[in-house]
C-alpha positions as a Markdown table, in Angstrom:
| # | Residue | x | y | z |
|---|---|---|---|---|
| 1 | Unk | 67.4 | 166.0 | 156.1 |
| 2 | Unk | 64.0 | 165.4 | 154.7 |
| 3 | Unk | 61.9 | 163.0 | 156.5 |
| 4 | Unk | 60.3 | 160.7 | 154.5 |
| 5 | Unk | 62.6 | 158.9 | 152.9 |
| 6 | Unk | 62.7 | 155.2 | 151.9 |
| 7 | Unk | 65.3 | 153.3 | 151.9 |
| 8 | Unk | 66.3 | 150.3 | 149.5 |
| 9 | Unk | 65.3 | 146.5 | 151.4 |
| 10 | Unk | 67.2 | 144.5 | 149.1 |
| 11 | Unk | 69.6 | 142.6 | 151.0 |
| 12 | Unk | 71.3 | 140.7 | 147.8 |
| 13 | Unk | 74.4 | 140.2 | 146.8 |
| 14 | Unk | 76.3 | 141.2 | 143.4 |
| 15 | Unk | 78.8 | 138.7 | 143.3 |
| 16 | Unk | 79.4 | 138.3 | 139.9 |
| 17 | Unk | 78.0 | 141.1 | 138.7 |
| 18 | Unk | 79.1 | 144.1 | 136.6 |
| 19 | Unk | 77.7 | 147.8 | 137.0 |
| 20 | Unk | 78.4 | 150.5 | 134.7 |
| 21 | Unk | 77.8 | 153.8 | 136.5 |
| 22 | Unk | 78.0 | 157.3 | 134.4 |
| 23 | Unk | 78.9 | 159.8 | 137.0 |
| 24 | Unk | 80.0 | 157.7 | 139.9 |
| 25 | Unk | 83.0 | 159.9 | 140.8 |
| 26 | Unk | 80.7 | 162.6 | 143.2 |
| 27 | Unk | 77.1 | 162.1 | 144.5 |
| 28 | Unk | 74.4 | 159.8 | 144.3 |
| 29 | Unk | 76.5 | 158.1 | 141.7 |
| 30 | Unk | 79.3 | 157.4 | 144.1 |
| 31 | Unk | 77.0 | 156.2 | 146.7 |
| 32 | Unk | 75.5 | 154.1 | 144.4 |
| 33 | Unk | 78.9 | 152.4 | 143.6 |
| 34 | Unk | 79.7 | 152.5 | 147.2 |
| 35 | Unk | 77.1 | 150.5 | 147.8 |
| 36 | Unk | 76.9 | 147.9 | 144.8 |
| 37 | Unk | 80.7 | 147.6 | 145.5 |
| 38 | Unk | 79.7 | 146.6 | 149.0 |
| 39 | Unk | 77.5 | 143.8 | 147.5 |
| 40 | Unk | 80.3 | 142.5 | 145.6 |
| 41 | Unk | 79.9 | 143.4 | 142.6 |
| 42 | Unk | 82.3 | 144.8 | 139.8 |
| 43 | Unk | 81.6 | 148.3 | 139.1 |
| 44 | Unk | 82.8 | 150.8 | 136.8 |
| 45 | Unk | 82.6 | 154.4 | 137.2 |
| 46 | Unk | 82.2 | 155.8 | 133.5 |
| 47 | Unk | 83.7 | 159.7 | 134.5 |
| 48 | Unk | 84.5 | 162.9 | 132.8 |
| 49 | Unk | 87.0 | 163.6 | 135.0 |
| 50 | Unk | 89.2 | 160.7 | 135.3 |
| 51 | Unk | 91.7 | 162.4 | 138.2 |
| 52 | Unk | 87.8 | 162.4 | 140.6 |
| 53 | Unk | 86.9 | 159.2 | 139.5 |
| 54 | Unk | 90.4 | 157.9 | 140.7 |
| 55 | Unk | 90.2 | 159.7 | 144.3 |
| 56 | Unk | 86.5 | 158.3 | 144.3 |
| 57 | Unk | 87.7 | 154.5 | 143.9 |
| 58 | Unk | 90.4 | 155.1 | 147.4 |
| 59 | Unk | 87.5 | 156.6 | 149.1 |
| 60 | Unk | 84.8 | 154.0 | 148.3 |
| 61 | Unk | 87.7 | 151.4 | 149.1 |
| 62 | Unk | 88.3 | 153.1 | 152.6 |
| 63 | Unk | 84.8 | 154.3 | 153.7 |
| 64 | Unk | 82.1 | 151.4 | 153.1 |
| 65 | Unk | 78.2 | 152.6 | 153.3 |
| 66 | Unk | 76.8 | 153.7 | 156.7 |
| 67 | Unk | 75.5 | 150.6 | 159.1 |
| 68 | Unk | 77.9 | 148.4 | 157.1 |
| 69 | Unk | 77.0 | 145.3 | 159.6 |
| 70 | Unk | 73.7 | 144.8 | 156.6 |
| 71 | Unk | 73.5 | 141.4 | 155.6 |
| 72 | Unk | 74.1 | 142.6 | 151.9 |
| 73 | Unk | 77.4 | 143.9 | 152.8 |
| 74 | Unk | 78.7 | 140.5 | 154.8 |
| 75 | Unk | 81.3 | 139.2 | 152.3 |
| 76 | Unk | 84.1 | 140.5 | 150.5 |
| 77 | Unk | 84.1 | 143.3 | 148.4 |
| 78 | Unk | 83.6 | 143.4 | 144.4 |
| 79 | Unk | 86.3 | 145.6 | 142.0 |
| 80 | Unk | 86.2 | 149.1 | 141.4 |
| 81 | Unk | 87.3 | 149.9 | 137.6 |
| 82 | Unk | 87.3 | 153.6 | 136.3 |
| 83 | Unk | 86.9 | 154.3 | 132.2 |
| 84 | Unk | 86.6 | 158.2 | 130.9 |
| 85 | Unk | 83.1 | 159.1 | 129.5 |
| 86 | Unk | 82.0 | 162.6 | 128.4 |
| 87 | Unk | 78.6 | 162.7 | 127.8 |
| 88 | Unk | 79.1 | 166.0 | 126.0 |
| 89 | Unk | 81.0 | 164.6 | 123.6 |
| 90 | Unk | 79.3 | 161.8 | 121.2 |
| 91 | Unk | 83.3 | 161.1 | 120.0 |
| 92 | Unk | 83.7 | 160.4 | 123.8 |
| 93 | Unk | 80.5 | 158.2 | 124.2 |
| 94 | Unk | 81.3 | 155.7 | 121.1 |
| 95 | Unk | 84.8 | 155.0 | 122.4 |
| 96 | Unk | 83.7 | 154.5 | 126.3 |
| 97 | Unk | 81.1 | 152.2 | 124.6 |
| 98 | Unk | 83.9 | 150.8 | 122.2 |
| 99 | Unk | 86.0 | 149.7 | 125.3 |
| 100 | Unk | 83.1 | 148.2 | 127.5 |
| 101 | Unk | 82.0 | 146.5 | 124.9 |
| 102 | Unk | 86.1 | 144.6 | 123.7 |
| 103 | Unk | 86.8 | 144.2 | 127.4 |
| 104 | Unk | 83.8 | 143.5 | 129.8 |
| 105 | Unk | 82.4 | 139.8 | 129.0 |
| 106 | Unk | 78.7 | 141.2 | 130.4 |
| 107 | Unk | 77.0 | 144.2 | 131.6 |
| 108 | Unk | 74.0 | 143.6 | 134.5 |
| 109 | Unk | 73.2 | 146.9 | 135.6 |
| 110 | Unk | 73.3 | 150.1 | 133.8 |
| 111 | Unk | 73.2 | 152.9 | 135.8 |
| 112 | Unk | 72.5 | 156.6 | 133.5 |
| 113 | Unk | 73.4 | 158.8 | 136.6 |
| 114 | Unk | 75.4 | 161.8 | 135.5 |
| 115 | Unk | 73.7 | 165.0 | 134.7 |
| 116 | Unk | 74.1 | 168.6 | 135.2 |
| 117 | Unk | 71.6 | 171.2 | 136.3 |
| 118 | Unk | 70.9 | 174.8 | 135.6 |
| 119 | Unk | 73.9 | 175.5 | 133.3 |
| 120 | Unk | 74.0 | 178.9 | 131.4 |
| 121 | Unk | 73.0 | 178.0 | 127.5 |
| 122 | Unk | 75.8 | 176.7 | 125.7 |
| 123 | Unk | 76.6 | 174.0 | 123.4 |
| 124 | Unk | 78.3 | 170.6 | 123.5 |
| 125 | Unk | 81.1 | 170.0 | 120.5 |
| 126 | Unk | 78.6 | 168.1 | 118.9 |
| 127 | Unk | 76.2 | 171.2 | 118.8 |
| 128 | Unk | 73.3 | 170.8 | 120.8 |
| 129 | Unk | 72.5 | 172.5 | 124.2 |
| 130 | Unk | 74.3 | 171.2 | 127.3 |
| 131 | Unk | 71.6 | 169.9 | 129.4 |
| 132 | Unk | 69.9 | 167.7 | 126.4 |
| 133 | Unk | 73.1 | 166.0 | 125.4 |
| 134 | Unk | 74.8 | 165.6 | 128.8 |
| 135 | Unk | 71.4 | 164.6 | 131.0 |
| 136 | Unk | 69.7 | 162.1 | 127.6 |
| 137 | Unk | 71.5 | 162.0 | 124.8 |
| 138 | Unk | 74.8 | 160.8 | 125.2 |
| 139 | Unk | 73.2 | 158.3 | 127.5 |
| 140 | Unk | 70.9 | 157.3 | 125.0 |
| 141 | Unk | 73.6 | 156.5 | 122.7 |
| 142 | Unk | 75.6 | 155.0 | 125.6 |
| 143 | Unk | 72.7 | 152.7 | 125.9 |
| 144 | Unk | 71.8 | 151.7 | 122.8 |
| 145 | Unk | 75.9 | 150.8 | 122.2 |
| 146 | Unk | 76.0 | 148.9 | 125.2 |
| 147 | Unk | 72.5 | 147.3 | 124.7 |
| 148 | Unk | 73.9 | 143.9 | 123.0 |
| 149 | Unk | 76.4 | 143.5 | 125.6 |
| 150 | Unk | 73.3 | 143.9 | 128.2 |
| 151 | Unk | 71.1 | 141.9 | 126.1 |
| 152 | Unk | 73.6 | 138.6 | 126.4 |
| 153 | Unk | 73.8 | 139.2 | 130.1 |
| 154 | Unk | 70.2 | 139.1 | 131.3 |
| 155 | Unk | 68.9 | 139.1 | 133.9 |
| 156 | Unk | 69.8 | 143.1 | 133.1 |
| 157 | Unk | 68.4 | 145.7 | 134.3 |
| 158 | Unk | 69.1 | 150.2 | 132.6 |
| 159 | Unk | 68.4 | 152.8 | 135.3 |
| 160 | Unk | 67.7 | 155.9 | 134.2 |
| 161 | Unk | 67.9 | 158.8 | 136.7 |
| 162 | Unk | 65.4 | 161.5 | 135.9 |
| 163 | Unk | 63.8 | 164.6 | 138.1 |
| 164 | Unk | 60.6 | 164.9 | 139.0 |
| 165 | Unk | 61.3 | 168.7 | 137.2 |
| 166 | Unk | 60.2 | 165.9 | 134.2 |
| 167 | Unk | 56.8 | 167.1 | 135.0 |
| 168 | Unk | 57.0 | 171.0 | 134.5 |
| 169 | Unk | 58.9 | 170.0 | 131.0 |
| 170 | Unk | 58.1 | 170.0 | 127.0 |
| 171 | Unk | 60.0 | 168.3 | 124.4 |
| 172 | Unk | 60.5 | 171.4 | 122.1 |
| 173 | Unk | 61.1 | 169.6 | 118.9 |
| 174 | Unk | 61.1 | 172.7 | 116.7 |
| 175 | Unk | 63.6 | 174.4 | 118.9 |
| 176 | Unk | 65.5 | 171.7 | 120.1 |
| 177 | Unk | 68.4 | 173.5 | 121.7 |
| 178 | Unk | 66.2 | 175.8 | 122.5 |
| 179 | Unk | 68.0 | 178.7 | 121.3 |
| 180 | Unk | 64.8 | 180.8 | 120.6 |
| 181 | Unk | 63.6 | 180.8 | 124.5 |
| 182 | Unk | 66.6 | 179.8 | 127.1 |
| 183 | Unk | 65.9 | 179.2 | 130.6 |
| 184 | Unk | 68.3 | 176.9 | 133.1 |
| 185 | Unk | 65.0 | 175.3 | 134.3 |
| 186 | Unk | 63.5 | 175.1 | 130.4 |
| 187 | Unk | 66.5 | 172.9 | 129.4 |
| 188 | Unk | 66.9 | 171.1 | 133.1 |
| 189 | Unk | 62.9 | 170.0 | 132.8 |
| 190 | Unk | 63.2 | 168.6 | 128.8 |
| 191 | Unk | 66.3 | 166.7 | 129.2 |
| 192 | Unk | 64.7 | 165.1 | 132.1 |
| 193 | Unk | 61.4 | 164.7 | 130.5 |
| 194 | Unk | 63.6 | 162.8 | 127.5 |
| 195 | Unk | 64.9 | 160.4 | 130.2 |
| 196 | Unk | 61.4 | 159.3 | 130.9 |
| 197 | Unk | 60.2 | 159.5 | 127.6 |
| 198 | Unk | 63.2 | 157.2 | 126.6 |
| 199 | Unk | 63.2 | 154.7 | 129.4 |
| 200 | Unk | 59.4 | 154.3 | 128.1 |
| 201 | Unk | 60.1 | 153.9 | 124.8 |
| 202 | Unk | 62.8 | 151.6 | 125.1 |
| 203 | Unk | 61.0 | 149.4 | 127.3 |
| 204 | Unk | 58.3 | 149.3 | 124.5 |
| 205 | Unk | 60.5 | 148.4 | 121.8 |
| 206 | Unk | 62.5 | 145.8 | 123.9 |
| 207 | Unk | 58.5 | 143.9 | 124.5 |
| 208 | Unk | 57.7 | 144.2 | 120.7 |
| 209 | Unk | 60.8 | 142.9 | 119.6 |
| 210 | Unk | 60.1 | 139.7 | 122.1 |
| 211 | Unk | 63.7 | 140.6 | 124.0 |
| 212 | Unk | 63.1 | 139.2 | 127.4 |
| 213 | Unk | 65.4 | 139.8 | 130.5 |
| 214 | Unk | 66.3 | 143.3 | 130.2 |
| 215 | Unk | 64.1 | 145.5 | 132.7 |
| 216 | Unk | 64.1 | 149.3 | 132.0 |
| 217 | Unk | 63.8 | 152.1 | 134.9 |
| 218 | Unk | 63.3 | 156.0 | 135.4 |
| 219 | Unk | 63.0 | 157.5 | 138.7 |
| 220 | Unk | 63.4 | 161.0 | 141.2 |
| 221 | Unk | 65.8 | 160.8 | 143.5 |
| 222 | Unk | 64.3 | 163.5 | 145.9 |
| 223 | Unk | 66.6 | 167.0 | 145.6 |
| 224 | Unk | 70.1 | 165.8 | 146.8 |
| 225 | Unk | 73.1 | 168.4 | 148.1 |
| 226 | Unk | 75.4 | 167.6 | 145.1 |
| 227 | Unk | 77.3 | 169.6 | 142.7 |
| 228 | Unk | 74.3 | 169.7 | 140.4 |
| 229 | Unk | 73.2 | 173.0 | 141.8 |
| 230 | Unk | 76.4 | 174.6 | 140.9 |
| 231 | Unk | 74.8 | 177.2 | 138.8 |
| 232 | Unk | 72.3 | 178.6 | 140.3 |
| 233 | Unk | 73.7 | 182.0 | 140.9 |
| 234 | Unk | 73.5 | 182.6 | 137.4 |
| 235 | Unk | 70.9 | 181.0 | 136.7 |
| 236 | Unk | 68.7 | 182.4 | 139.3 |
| 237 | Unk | 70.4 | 185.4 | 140.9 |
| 238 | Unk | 73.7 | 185.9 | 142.8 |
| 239 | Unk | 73.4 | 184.0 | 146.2 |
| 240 | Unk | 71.0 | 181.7 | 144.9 |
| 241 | Unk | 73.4 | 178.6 | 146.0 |
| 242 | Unk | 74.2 | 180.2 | 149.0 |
| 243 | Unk | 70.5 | 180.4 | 149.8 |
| 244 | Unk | 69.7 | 177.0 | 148.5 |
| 245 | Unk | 72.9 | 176.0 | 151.4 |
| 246 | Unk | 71.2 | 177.6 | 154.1 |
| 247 | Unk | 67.6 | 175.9 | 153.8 |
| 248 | Unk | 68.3 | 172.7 | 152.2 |
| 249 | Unk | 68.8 | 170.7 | 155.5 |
| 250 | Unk | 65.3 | 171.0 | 156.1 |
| 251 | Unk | 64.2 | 169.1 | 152.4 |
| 252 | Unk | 67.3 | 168.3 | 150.9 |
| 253 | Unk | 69.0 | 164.8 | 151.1 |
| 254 | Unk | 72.3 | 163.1 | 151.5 |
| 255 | Unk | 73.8 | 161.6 | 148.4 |
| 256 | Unk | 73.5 | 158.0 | 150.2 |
| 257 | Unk | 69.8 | 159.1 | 151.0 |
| 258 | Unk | 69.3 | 160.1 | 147.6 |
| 259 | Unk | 70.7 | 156.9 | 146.0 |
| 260 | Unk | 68.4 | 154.4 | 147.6 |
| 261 | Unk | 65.7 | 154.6 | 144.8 |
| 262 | Unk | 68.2 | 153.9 | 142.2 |
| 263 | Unk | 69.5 | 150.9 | 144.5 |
| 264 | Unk | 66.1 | 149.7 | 144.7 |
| 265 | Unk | 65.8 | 149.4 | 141.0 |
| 266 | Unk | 69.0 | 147.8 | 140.6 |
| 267 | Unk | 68.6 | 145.3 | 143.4 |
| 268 | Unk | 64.8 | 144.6 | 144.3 |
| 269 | Unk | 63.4 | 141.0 | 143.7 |
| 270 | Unk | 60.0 | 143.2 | 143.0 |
| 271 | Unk | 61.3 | 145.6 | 140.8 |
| 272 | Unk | 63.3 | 142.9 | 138.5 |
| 273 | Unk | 59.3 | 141.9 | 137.9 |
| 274 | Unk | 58.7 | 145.3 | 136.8 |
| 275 | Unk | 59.8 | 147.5 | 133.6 |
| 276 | Unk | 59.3 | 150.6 | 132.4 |
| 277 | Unk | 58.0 | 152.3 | 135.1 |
| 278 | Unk | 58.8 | 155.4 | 137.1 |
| 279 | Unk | 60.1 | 155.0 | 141.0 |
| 280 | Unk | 60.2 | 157.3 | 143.7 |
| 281 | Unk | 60.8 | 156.6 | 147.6 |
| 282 | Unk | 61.9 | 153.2 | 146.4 |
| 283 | Unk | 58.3 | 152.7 | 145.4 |
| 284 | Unk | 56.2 | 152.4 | 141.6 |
| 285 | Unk | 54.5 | 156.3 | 141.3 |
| 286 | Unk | 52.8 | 158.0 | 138.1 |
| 287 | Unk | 55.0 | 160.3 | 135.9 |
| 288 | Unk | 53.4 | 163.4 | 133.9 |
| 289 | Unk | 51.1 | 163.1 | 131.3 |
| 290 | Unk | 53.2 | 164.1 | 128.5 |
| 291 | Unk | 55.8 | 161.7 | 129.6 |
| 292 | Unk | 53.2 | 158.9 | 129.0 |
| 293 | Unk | 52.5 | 160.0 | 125.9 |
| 294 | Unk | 53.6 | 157.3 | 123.1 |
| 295 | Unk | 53.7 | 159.6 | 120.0 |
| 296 | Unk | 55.6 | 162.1 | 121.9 |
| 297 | Unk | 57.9 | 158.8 | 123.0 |
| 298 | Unk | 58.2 | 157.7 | 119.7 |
| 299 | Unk | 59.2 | 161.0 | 117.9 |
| 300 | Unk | 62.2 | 161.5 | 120.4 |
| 301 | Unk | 63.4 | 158.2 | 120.0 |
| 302 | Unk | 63.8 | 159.0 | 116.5 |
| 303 | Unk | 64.6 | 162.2 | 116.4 |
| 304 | Unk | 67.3 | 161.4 | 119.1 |
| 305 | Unk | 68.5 | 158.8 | 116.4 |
| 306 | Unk | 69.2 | 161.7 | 113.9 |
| 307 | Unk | 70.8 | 163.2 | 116.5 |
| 308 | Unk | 73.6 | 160.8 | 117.3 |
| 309 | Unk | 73.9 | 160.2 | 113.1 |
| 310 | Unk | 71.9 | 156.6 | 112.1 |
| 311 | Unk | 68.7 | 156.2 | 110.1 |
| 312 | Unk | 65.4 | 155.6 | 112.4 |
| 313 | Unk | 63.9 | 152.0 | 111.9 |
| 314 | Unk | 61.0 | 150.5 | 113.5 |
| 315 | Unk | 62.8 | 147.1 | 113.1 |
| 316 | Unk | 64.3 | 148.0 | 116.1 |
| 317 | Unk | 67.4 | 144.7 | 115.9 |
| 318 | Unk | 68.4 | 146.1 | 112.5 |
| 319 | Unk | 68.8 | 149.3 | 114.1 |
| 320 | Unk | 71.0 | 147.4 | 117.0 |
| 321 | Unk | 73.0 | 146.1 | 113.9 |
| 322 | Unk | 73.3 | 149.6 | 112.4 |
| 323 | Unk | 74.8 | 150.9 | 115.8 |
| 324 | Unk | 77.1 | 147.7 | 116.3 |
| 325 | Unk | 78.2 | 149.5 | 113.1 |
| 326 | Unk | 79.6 | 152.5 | 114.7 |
| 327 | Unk | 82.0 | 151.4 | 116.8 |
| 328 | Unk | 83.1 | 147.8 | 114.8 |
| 329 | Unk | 86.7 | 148.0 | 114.2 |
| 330 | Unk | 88.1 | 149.0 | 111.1 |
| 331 | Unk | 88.8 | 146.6 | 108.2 |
């Protein structure tokens, strides 16, 4: 168990709340929900894999966070609701978005937690490499379909979980998918380089178009004993994972270790003061260079706008409008 971990010192409650988690069926998603659900609030596991998601919710009913005698925990319990979202589907993205959007009133916290991690090169139906679409894309399009919603229920706050593998990363704009030059750690490091870039950018656009009350957040959860390392056998060499196993308890942590950052940016009274930053340990810490970079920001916001099928548009309600668009029902 690494050592040095912080752990989240917000002790509020969440009654009355509603948290979107992507992920939240398996790792520091779950423990994230575990928790949140705790506090009271409603939370919805957005999951792939709707059968997990489903043995998740009985689990996170049954089992409630560790040290559950916390003051943020007195009370009851908030709702557990599962919806299917596959991030490597854009199809898959609108209509999760489509349904948040008829049937939840608000959105508080929006939690971008799913990712995968060292996958061999292959791409989504959409046709772009696995670890861009999965790990940024489909959340950024989650996001910016879910953004109204959010926007009429501020105080609001996006979460963007990122690596701190952001920092070895390039945005490869004329090899996107990277099809030229493949590596596992290539792809890993400029999806989660786009998460930062994005959570930048966004929070930019939200101050220059004046839209108050919705705080924007990227962070490293420390290297967590999850499913994410699934492939490194192939991508590193056979008995990679099993090597990883046998030395990860001295630096690796527990999922509900691993969440407390992202709890800290969901719940802190100091960090609902804050926006656009980068957290680690629960604290405010500098990301790379690059991902500070504005122009570099900018030209994957609208290249990532290509992506998912609209128009870029510095007039950034119209291109709210545009993407209300894409999931307004038929007439």
């Amino acid at each position: 168990m690494w050592p040095f971990s912080r752990k989240c010192q917000s002790k509020v409650r969440l009654v009355g709340k509603t948290v979107v988690i992507t992920g939240a069926n398996i790792g520091i998603g779950k423990e994230s929900a575990r928790d949140l659900y705790r506090r009271g609030a409603r939370v919805i596991l957005a999951c792939r894999d709707i059968n997990k998601a489903n043995l998740a919710v009985e689990d996170l009913k049954k089992n409630p966070p560790s040290r559950p005698e916390r003051e943020q925990f007195n009370g009851e319990p908030g709702e557990l609701i599962v919806c299917k979202l596959n991030l490597c589907s854009l199809a898959s993205v609108r209509e999760c978005a489509k349904l948040l959007n008829d049937t939840e009133p608000n959105i508080h916290i929006l939690i971008n937690n799913a990712g995968v991690m060292m996958c061999p090169f292959a791409k989504t139906e959409d046709g772009y490499e696995t670890h861009l679409q999965t790990n940024h894309l489909g959340h950024f399009l989650f996001t910016l379909l879910l953004l109204p919603k959010i926007m009429k229920s501020t105080p609001a706050r996006i979460i963007n979980v990122s690596s701190l593998a952001h920092s070895g990363g390039d945005i490869h704009f004329d090899d996107i998918n990277l099809e030229k030059s493949y590596a596992p750690i290539k792809a890993y490091s400029q999806s989660k380089l786009a998460n930062v870039l994005f959570t930048k950018e966004l929070d930019r656009r939200l101050k220059e178009a004046k839209i108050e009350g919705v705080n924007v957040y990227s962070l490293h959860p420390g290297v967590i004993s999850t499913e994410l390392g699934r492939h490194l056998d192939s991508a590193f060499f056979p008995g990679a994972q099993a090597s990883f196993k046998m030395f990860s308890s001295i630096f690796v942590k527990s999922p509900e270790t691993g969440a407390q950052t992202t709890l800290h940016c969901a719940t802190s009274e100091q960090a609902g003061k804050e926006s656009g930053l980068y957290y680690r340990e629960c604290a405010v810490t500098s990301s790379s260079r690059k991902s500070r970079n504005l122009e570099i920001a900018r030209r994957l916001w609208d290249e990532s706008v290509k992506m998912v099928g609209w128009t870029p548009n510095d007039n950034f309600m119209e291109l709210l409008t545009a993407a209300a668009r894409d999931i307004a029902p038929e007439k």
